[in-house]
C-alpha positions in Angstrom: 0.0 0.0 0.0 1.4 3.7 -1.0 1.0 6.6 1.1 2.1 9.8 2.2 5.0 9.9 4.8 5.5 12.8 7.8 8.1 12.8 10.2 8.6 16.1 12.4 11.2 16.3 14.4 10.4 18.9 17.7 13.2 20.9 19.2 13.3 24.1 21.3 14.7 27.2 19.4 17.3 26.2 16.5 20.1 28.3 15.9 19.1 31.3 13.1 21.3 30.0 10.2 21.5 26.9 10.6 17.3 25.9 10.3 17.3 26.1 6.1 20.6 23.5 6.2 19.9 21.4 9.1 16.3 20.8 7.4 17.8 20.1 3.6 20.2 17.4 5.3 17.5 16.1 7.7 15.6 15.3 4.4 18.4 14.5 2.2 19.5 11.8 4.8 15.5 10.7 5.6 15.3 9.9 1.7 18.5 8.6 0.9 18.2 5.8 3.3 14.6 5.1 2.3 16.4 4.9 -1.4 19.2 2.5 0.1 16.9 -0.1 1.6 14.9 -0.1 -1.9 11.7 1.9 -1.3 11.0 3.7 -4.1 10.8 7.6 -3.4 10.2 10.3 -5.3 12.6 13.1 -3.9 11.6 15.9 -6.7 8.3 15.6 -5.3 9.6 16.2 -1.7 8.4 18.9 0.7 11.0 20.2 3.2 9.6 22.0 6.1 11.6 24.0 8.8 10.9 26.6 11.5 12.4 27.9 14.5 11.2 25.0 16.4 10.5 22.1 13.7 12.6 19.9 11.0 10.1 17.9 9.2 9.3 16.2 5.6 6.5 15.0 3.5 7.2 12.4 1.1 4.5 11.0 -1.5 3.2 7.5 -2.1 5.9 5.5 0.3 4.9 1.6 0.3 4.2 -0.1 3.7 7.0 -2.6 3.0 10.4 -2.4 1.4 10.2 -5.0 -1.5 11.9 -8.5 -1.2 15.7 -8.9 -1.1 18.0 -10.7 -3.4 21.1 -11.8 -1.3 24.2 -12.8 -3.2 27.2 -13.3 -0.8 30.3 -13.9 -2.1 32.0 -17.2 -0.4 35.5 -18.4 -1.0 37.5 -19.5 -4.4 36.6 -22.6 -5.4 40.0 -23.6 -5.7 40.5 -22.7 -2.2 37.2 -24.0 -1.0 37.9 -28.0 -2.1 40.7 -29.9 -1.2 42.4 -31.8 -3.4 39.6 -35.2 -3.1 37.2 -32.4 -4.0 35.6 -32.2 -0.2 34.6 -29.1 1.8 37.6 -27.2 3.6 37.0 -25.3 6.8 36.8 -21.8 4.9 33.7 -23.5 2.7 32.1 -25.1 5.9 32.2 -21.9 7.5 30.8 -19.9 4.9 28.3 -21.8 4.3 26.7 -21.8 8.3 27.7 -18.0 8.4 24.6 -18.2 6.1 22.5 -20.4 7.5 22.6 -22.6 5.3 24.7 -26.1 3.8 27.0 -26.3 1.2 24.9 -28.1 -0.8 22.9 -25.5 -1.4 25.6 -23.5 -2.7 26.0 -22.2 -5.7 28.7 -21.5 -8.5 29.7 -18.3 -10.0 31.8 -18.2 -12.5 33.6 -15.2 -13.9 36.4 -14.3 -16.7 38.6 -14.1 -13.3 37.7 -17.2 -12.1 35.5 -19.1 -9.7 33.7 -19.2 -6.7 30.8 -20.3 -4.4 28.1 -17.8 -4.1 25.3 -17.9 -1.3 21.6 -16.7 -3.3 18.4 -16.3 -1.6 15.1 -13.9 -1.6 14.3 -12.2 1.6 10.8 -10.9 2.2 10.9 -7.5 2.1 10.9 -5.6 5.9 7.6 -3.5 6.9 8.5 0.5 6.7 7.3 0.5 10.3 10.5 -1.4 11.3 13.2 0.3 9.2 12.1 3.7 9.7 13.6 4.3 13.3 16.8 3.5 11.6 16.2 5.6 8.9 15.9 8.8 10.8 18.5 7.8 13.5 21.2 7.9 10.8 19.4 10.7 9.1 19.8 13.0 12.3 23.3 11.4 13.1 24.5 13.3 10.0 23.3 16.2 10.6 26.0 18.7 10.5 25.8 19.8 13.9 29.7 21.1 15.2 28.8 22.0 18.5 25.2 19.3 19.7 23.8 20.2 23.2 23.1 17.5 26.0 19.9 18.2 27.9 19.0 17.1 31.7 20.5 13.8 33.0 20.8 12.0 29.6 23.4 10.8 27.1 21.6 12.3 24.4 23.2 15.0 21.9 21.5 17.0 19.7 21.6 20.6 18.2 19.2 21.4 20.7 16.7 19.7 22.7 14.1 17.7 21.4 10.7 17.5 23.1 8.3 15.6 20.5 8.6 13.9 17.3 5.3 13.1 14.8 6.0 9.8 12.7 2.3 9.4 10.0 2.0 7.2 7.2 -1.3 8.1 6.0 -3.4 8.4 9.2 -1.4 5.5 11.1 1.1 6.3 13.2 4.8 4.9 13.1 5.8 3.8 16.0 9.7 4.8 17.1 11.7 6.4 20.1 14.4 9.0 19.1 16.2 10.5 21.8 13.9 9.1 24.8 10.9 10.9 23.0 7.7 8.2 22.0 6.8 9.3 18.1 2.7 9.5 18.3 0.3 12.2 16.2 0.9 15.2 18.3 2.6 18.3 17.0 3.0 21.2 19.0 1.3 24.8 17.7 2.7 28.6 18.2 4.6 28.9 21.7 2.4 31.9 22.5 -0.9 31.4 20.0 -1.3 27.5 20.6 0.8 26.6 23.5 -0.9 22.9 23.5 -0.7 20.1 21.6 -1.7 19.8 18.1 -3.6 16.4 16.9 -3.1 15.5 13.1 -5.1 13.1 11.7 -2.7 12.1 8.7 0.1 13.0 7.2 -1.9 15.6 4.4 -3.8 17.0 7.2 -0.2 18.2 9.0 0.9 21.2 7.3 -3.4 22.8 7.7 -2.9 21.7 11.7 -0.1 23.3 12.0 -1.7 27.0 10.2 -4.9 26.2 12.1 -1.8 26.7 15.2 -0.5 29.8 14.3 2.2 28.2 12.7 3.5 28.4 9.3 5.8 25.3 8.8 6.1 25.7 4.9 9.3 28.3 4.8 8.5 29.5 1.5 5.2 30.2 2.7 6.3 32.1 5.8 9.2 34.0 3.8 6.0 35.3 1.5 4.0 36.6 4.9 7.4 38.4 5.7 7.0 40.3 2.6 3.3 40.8 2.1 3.4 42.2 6.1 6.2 43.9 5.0 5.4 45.8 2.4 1.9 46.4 4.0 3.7 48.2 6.5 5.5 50.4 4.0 2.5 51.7 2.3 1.1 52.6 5.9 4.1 54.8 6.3 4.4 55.6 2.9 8.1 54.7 2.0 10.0 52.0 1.2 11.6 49.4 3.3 14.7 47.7 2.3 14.2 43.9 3.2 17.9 42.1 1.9 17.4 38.0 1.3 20.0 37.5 3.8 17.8 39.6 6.7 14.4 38.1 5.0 16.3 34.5 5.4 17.1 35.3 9.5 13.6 36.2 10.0 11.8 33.2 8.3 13.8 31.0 10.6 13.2 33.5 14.2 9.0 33.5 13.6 6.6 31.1 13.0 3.5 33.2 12.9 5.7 36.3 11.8 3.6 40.1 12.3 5.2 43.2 10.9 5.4 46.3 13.3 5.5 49.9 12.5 8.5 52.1 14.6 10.1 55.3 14.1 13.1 56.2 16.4 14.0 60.3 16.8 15.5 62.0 13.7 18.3 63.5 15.5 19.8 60.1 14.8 19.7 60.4 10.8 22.6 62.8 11.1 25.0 59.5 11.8 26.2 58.0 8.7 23.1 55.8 7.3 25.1 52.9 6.9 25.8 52.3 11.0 22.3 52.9 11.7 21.4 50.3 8.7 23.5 48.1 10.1 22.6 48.0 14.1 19.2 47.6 12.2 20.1 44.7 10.2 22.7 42.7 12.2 21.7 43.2 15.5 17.9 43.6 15.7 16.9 42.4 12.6 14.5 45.1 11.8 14.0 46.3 8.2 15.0 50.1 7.1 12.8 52.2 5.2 14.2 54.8 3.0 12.4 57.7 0.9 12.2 58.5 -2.6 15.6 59.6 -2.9 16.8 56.5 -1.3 17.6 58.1 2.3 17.3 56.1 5.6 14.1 57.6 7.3 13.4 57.6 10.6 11.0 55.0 10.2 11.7 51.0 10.3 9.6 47.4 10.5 9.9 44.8 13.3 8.9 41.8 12.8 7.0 40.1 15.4 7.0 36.2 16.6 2.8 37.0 17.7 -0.5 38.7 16.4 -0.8 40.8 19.5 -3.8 42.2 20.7 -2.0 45.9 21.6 0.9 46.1 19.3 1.5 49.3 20.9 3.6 47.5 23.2 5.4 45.8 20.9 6.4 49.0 18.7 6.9 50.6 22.0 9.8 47.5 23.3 11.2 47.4 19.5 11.7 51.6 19.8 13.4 51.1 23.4 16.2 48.5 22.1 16.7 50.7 19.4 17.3 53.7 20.8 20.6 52.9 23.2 22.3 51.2 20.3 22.0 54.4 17.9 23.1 56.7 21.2 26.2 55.0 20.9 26.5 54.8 17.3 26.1 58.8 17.7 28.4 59.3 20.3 31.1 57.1 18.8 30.6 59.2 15.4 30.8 62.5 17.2 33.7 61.3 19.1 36.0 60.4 15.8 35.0 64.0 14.2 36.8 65.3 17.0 40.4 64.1 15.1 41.4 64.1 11.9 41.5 61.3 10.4 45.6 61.4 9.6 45.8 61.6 13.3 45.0 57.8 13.5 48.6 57.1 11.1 50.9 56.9 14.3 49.0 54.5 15.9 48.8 52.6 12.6 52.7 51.4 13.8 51.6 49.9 16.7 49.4 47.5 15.3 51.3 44.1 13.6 50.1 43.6 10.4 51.8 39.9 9.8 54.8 39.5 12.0 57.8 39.6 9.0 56.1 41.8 7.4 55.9 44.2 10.3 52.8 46.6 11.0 49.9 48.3 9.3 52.0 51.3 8.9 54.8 49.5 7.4 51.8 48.4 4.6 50.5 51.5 4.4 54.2 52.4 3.5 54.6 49.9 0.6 50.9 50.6 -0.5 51.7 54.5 -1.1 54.4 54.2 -2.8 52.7 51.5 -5.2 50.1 53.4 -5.1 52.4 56.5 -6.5 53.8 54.0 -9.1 51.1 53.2 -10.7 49.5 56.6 -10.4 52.0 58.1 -12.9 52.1 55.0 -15.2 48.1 55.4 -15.9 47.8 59.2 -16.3 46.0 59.5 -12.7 47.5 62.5 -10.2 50.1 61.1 -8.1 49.6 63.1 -5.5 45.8 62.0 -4.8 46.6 58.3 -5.4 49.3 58.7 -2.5 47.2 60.7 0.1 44.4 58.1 -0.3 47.1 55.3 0.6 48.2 57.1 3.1 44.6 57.7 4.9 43.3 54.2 4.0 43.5 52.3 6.9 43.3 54.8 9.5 39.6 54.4 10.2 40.1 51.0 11.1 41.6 52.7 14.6 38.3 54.7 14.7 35.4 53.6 17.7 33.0 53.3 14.8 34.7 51.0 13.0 35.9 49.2 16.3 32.4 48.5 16.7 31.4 47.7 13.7 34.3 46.4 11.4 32.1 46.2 8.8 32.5 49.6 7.8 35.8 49.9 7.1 36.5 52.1 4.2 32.6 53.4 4.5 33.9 55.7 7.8 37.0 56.4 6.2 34.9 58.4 3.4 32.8 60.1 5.7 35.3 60.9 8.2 37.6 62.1 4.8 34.7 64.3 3.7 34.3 66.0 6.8 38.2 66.4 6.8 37.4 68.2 3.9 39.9 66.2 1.7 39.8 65.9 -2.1 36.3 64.1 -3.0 38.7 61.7 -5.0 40.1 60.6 -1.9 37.5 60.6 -0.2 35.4 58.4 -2.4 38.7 55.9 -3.1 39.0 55.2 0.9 35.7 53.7 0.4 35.7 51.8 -2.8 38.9 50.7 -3.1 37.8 47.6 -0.9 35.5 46.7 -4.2 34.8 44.6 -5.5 33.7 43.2 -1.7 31.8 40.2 -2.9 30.5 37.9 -5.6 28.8 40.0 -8.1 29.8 43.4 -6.7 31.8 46.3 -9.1 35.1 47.2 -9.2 35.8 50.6 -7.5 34.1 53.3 -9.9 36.6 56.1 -10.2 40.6 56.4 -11.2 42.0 57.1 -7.9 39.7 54.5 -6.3 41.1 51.3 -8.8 45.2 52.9 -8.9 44.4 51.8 -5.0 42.7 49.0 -5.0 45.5 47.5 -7.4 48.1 48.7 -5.0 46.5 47.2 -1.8 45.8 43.9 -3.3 49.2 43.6 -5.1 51.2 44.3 -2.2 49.3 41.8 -0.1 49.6 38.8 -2.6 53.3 39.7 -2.5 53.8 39.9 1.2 51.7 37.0 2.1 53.5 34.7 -0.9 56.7 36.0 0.0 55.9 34.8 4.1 55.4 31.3 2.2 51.5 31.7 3.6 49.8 31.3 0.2 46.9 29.2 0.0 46.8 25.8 0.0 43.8 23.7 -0.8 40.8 24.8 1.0 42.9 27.1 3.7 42.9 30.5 2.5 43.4 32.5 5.4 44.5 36.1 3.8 41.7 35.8 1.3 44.6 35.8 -1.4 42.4 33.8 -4.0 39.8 36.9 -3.9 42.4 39.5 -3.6 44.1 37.9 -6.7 40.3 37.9 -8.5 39.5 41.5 -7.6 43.0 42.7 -8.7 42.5 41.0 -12.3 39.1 42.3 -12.6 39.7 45.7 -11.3 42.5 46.0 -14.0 40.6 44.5 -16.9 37.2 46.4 -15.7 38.8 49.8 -15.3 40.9 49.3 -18.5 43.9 50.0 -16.9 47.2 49.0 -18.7 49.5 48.0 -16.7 52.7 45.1 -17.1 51.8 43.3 -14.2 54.6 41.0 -13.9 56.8 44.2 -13.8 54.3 45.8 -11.0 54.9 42.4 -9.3 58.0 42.9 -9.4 58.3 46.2 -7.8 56.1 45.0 -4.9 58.5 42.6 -4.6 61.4 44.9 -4.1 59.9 46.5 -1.6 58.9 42.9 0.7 62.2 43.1 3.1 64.9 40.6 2.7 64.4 39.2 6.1 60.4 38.4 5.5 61.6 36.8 1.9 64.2 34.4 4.2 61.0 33.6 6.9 58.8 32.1 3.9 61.5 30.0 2.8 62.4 26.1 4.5 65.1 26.2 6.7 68.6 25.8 4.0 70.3 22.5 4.5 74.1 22.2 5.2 75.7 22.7 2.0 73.4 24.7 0.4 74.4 27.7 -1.7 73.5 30.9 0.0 69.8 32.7 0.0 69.4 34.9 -3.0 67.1 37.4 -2.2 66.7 38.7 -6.6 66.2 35.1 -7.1 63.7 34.5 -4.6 61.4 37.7 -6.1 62.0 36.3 -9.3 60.3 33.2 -8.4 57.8 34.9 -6.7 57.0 37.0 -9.7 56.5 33.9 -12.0 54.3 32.1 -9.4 52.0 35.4 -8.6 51.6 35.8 -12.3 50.2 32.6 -13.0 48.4 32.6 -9.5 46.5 35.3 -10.8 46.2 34.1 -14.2 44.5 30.7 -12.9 41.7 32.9 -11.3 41.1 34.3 -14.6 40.3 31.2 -16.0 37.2 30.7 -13.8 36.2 34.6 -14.3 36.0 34.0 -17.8 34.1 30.8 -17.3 31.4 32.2 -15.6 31.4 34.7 -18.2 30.5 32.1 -20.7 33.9 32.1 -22.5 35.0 28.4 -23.5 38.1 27.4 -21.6 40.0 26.7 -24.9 39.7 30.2 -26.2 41.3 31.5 -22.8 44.1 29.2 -23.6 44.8 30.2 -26.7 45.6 33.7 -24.9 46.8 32.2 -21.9 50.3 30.7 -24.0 51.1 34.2 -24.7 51.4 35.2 -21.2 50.0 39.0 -22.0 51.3 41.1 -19.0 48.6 43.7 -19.6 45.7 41.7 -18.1 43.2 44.6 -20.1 45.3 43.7 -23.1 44.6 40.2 -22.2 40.9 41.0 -22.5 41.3 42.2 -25.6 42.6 39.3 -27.5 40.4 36.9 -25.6 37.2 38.8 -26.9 39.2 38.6 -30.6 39.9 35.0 -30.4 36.3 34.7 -29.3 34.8 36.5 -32.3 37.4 34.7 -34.6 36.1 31.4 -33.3 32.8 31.9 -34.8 34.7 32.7 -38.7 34.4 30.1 -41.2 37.6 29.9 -42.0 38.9 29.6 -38.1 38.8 25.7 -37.6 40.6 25.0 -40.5 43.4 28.4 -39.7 43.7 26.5 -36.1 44.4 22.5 -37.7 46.9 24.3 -39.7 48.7 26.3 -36.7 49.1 23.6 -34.8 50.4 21.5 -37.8 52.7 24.0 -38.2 53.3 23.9 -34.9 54.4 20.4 -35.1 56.3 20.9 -38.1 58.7 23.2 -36.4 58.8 21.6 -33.2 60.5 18.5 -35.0 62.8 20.3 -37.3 64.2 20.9 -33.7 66.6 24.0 -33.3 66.5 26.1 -36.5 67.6 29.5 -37.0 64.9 31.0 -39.0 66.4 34.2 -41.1 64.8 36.0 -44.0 62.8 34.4 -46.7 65.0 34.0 -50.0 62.4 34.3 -52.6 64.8 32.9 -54.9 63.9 29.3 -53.8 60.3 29.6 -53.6 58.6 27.5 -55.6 56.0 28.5 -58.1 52.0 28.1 -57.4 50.9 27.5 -53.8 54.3 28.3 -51.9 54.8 31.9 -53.9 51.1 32.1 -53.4 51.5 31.5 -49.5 54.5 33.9 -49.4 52.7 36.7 -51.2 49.5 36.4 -49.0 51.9 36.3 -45.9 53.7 39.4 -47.3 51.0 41.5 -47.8 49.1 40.3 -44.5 52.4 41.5 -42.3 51.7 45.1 -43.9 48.2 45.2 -43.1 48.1 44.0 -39.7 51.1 45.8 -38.2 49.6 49.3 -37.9 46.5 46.9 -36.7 48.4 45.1 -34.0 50.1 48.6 -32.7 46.8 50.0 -32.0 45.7 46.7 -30.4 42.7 46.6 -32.7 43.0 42.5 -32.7 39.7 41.9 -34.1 40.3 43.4 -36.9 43.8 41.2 -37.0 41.9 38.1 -36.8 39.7 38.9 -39.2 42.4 39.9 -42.2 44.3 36.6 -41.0 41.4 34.6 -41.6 41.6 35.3 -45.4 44.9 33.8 -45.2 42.7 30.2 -44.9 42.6 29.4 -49.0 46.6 30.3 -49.3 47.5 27.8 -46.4 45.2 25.1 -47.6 46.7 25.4 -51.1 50.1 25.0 -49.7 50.0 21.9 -47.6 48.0 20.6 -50.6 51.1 20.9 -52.8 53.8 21.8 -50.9 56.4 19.3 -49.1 57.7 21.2 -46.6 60.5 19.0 -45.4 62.3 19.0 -49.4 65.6 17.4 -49.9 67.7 20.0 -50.5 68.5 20.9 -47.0 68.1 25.1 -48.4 64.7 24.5 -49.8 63.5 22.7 -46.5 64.8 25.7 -44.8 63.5 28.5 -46.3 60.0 26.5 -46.2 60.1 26.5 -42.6 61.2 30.0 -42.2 57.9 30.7 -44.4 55.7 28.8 -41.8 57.5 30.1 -38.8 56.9 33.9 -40.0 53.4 32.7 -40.7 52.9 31.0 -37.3 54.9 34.2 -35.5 52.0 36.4 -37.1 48.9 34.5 -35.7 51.2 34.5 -32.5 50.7 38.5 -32.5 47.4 37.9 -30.7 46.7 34.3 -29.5 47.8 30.7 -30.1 45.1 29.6 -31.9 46.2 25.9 -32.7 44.5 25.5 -29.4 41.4 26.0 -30.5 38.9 23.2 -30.4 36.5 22.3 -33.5 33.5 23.5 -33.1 
């Protein structure tokens, strides 16, 4: 018989971010061992319910009884299993009463790797009643729970603790005992709403029990209240909150019958930078802003309630009290850093270790500036604001704002820059040079901001590498494989040119000696002396490609087939905005007619040369050409270097690609007709000086012999 399947697993309050995952696992685990003892379950169809105080799942048309077992057990080699008059030995004896059973009924199996006995029999398949405690014991035994909780005087261990569980197939109830508590058909409703228990009749009728409780078990369901309530609240104050996934995400999983309340909180407190204000908010009250038309924090904002109180006066009233001493100190800790400017905060800067060979924050800030001032002057951006905003960038991190909220970093530093009165360049780069921040966030939007951002995140790829702390596997403790991401993408996003194995290598002249000697193993007896120019060298090279390898997934996610990116990627273009270039050439190359059969003959040409070994190609002598296809493939090539060069100055590479694709018919023609390795030793060579020059001029903008076929 099929039908439906609830298990709920009661708990007091489960921690906020863990409910979504702890539920997907509890269900994951409930289904895969249903799967492993061969009841067929349809797990598209499942429904995964969670809230603060429940883990549950629905399943569809379960059968009452795993179907019947085939057991085959493997028993020994028959050649180990008879002795040599052909009679049982001990190993076949004991195989065969390990499965209840005699040797005579035995049977053979015979393979193409030999032979041996096999023990077959059908097992009547076990009633769901009986494997289902099993089933959810290993279920919530994998849960990932780091830290469980024991309650009163039991053994038991658990994310928190458990006071009922609800086991229904159909209307009948499953009988089992997790944790000490009986399974049986009652839920439990809303703590406040419903405090009693909740009978279900079935497992269909448990999701309506539980709404007819003030509960709202479905979390799609509740996340949808969230927002209805939420925006009705908005339209009563006529603005509009702000409700982020992330905040909507910890509120789904804090209410089970969630109630949106209107508060305001006293305007004087708008003067503080919005974002602080957004933030105690967010973070640590998890109430939703509201903002006006011109996107402004007002001095209104939406709680979210766990009841449907009768006088949610109260409520509003006990939301606007917590409130209010957490933005009195947000105001006090704001007025307190406008008292200093914020280049007062670079002496302490020295007193605070940024990684022990590399010394303190001041010592970076150091390096930074004058980076910063390098690449200022190499890009055409003023040197003198690219310097100042290195100089100022980390001093809000010795702010009190920023000491209590480190999330701000770099926002403070703005504000606290503005009222400074400093350069609204600098100002603006002290925030946004921390971009991109995240997943999907831009690069920083203005000159001074990216000439900053390049110099932070270069010097601490260097300094970390150097310190022989770069990541390994999944430990990456400095965040070097973002830094390393936001650097490329800052410099092919901003268009910046830049050689960056030669900015490498100036950030590497600056990483002292002694912090280039700590990342490096302890020398053996013997060995020749540390080089400190080698060592940077080596650094160089390995930073290059470090960066070069997050490229490759940047440009995946961009939709940009790996085999184009390698066909840029053998060039090794120093100018990562350079790099772009080609890589969007080769891309639109890819899609010519004429570039599958362009990318065969590359790589045959490549081949060609690499076994004619080491020849030193000169000039053409056009003397030996032959008539036809090789004069014809010489004039094409000819006349192809003229038209491309001016092309390949101005970096205008599809337009190179394009005029080197009507160099297809020429090439075909000649490795129809031509035998490039002749007799006559002058022949062969001036042949292979023709491909060489050929294969040098595709090599202007990518390999392309790497190319696949479409």
């Amino acid at each position: 018989m099929l039908d439906s399947l609830l298990i709920e697993i009661g708990t007091e309050e489960l921690p906020t971010r863990t409910v979504d995952e702890l539920a997907q696992a509890f269900a994951g685990g409930i289904i895969e061992g249903l799967k492993k003892r061969g009841f067929a379950v349809d797990g598209e169809a499942a429904k995964v319910y969670c809230s603060p105080r429940r883990l549950a799942l629905w399943l569809a048309g379960v059968a009452d009884a795993q179907p019947d077992q085939a057991i085959e057990r493997r028993g020994p080699a028959i050649a180990a299993a008879l002795d040599a008059s052909g009679q049982p030995t001990k190993a076949l004896s004991g195989f065969a009463a390990s499965c209840g059973t005699t040797v005579e009924a035995l049977q053979r199996l015979e393979t193409d790797k030999g032979a041996w006995f096999v023990y077959r029999a059908e097992q009547p398949g076990q009633p769901l009643a009986a494997l289902l405690p099993d089933v959810i014991g290993e279920s919530l035994k994998a849960l990932p729970v780091p830290k469980p909780m024991r309650w009163g005087d039991h053994d038991y261990a658990f994310v928190r603790p458990m006071h009922w569980l609800v086991i229904l197939h159909g209307s009948r109830v499953i009988d089992a005992e997790i944790f000490g508590i009986a399974s049986g058909r009652a839920s439990r409703g809303h703590r406040f709403h419903h405090s009693g228990p909740v009978a279900v009749d079935s497992a269909d009728a448990w999701l309506d029990a539980l709404r007819g409780a003030r509960v709202l078990a479905d979390p799609a369901e509740r996340r949808q209240r969230i927002r209805d309530e939420v925006e009705r609240a908005g339209r009563e104050i006529g603005a509009t909150p702000r409700l982020r996934p992330e905040l909507l995400d910890e509120i789904a999983n804090l209410t089970e019958w969630p109630v949106a309340i209107r508060c305001t909180f006293e305007r004087d407190f708008l003067r503080v930078p919005q974002e602080a204000l957004i933030m105690t908010m967010e973070t640590n009250q998890k109430f939703v802003p509201v903002f006006d038309a011109a996107g402004k924090l007002t001095e209104h904002f939406i709680g979210i309630a766990n009841i449907e109180s009768a006088d949610p006066a109260e409520i509003r009233k006990g939301y606007e009290r917590v409130i209010r001493p957490r933005f009195a100190d947000a105001r006090f800790f704001y007025d307190e850093d406008l008292k200093a400017p914020l280049e007062s905060h670079q002496p302490t800067l020295a007193n605070v270790t940024y990684q022990q060979a590399l010394g303190s924050v001041w010592d970076k800030t150091i390096r930074v500036a004058e980076l910063a001032r390098t690449i200022a002057n190499r890009v055409g951006v003023d040197a003198a604001l690219a310097t100042r905003a290195a100089g100022l960038a980390k001093c809000d991190l010795m702010t009190r704002m920023v000491g209590e909220f480190p999330e701000l970093q770099g926002t403070m530093g703005r504000y606290y820059a503005t009222a400074g009165n400093e350069p609204a360049e600098v100002a603006e780069a002290l925030d946004t040079f921390y971009q991109p921040r995240f997943a999907g966030d831009g690069i920083a939007p203005g000159r001074v901001g990216q000439v900053l951002a390049v110099a932070e995140r270069v010097d601490t790829l260097c300094g970390i590498f150097a310190v022989g702390q770069k990541p390994s596997g999944n430990k990456d403790p400095f965040a070097l494989r973002r830094a390393a991401l936001g650097l490329a993408r800052t410099l092919i996003e901003s268009g910046l040119s830049l050689d960056l194995p030669a900015l490498l290598a100036d950030a590497l002249g600056q990483i002292p000696e002694s912090a280039l000697a700590a990342g490096m193993p302890k020398p053996k007896e013997g060995a020749p002396a540390f080089d400190a120019g080698q060592r940077r060298a080596e650094l160089g090279r390995e930073l290059y490609d470090f960066v070069l390898d997050r490229l490759r997934g940047y440009y995946t996610d961009l939709g940009i087939a790996p085999d184009l990116f390698e066909a840029v990627r053998a060039l090794a273009p120093g100018d990562l905005s350079d790099f772009d270039a080609r890589l969007r050439a080769v891309g639109e190359f890819a899609r010519l007619p004429e570039a599958a059969a362009l990318a065969a003959a590359n790589k045959r040409i490549g081949n060609i040369l690499r076994q004619a070994g080491q020849v030193e190609f000169g000039q053409i002598q056009t003397n030996l050409l032959g008539t036809g296809a090789e004069s014809g493939l010489h004039d094409a090539l000819v006349n192809a270097q003229a038209a491309t060069a001016p092309l390949i100055a101005d970096r205008t590479y599809v337009a190179v690609l394009k005029r080197l694709a009507e160099l297809r018919d020429p090439v075909d023609a000649f490795f129809n007709d031509v035998m490039v390795m002749a007799d006559d030793a002058a022949v062969r060579q001036n042949r292979l000086t023709l491909l060489a020059q050929l294969r040098q001029l595709f090599l202007h903008v990518a390999d392309i012999s790497v190319l696949q076929a479409a």
